[in-house]
N, C-alpha and C positions, 0 to 999 in steps of 0.2 A: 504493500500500500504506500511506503513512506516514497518507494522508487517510483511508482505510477504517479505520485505529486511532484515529485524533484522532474520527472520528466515533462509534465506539463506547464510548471511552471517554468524550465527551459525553454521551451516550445513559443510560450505566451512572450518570454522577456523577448526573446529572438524575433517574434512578430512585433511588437512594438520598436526594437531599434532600427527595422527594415524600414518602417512605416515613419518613422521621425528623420531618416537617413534619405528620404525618399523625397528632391526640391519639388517646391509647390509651383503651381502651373501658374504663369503670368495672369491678371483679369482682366484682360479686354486689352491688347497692345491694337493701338490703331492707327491706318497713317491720312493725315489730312491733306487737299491738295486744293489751289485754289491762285489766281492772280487780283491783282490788283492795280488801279491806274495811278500813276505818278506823276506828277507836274514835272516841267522843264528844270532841271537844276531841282529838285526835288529832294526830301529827306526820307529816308526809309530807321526809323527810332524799332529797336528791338527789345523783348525785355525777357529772359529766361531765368529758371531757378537753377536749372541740372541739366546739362548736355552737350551738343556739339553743335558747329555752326562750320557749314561751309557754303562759300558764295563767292559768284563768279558775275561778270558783266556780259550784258548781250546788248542787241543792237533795238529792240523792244521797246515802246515808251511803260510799260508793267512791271511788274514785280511778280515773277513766278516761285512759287512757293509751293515745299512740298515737306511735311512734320510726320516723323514719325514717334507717338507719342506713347512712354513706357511707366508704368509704377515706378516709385520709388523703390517700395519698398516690397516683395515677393513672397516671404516668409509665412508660417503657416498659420498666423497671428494678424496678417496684415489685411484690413479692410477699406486697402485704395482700389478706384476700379476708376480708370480713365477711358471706357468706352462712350460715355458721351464727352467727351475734351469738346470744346471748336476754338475757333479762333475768333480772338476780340481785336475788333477791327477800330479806328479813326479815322477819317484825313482833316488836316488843319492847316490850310493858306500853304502849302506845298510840303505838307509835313505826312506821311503816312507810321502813323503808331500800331505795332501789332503784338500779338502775344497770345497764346492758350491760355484759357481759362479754368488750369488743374494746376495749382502753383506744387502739389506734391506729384509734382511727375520727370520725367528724365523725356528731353525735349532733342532730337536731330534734326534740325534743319537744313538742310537744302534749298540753296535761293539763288535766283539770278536775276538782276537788277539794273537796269539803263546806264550808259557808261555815264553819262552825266551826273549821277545821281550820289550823295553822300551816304554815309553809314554813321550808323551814333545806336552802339550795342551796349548792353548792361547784363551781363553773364552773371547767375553767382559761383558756378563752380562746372568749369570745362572749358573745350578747345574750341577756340574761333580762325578758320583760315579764310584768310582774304584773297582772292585771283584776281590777276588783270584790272588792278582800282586804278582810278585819272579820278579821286575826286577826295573830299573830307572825309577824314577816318578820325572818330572820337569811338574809343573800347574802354568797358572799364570792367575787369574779370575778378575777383574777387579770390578763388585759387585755381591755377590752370595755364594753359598756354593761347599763343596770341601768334600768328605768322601770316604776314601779308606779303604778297607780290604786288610792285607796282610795277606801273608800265612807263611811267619816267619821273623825271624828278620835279616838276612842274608845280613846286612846295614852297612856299614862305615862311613854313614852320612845319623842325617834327619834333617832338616832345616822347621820352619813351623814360618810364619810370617802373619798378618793381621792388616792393620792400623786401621778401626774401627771394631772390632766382636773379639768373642771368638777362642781357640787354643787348643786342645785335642788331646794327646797323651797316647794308651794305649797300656801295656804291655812291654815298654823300661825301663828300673830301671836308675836311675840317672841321667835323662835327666834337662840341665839345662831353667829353667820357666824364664822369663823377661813381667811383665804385667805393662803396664802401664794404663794410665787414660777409654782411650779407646782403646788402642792397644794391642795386645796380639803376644809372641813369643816363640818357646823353641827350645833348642838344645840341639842334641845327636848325639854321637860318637863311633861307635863299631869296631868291628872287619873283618865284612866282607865285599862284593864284589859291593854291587849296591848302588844307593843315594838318596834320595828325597830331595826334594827343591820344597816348595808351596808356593806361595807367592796371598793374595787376598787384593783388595784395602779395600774393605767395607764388612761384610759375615762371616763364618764360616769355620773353618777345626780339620777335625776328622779325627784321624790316629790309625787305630787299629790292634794290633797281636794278 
């Protein structure tokens, strides 16, 4: 008798660490897709909690956009469910503000944006790559990385700042470096038309012509 219980209760522990061993299935991963129109010289304002961002220029007066939208949190405890996510939309006097309206969720963006057109992103925690920019880049990432490709140097000002991580600027001649313990900063000043200004609390930023 005492062996027909030890064996069951073996039986019983071994199905329970299979079944806590066992990851719980995402609840509604969804992906949203959708354009939007932009003024001339127009501003495209982002605002994410958790994710990725990458974004390229086209020849388009829109903003095409495509989100694929994730739980935070997966665990067998967790009661996020982003199956109805959508996108919260504005435009204001040439200004296009966007964002999901699941502030706990893990956000991939995909976007591609009129060459003319600025960027002004507010990340809290993830990677932002920028392709092919000719226009104002205002980033502010809170922990994570930042890498943009421009397509020339056509700058008046780039401003690149990180309290703990490294700062990378390539193809500006005289740009002045400030590195401290674990901070990194540099500035540059030229002669033409647009700006950037990165700023990341913890992470990385690359800026290349």
């Amino acid at each position: 008798m005492n062996k027909m219980r030890t064996v069951g209760t073996t039986a019983l522990a071994t199905l329970i660490a299979l079944g806590l061993s066992t990851p719980a299935l995402a609840k509604g991963d969804i992906t949203l897709n959708d354009t939007f129109p932009l003024a001339n010289n127009g501003t495209l304002h982002l605002d994410i909690p958790v994710g990725e961002i990458e974004l390229t220029t086209h020849d388009s007066n829109e903003i095409s956009v495509e989100v694929r939208v994730k739980p935070q949190n997966t665990g067998w405890f967790s009661d996020e469910d982003v199956s109805e996510a959508k996108f919260k939309h504005r435009q204001e006097d040439g200004h296009v503000y966007l964002e999901i309206d699941q502030e706990k969720s893990v956000q991939e963006w995909i976007i591609a944006i009129p060459k003319n057109a600025s960027i002004d992103l507010d990340v809290g925690v993830g990677e932002v790559n920028l392709d092919d920019v000719n226009a104002n880049v205002f980033v502010d990432v809170g922990v994570g990385e930042v890498d943009v490709e421009l397509t020339d140097n056509n700058y008046a000002m780039i401003h690149l700042d990180t309290g703990v991580g490294d700062v990378d600027l390539d193809g500006f001649k005289n740009a002045k470096w400030d590195k401290g313990m674990v901070s990194g900063s540099v500035r540059w000043n030229g002669d033409g038309e647009h700006k950037i200004n990165i700023d990341v609390g913890v992470g990385e930023i690359e800026v290349d012509h």
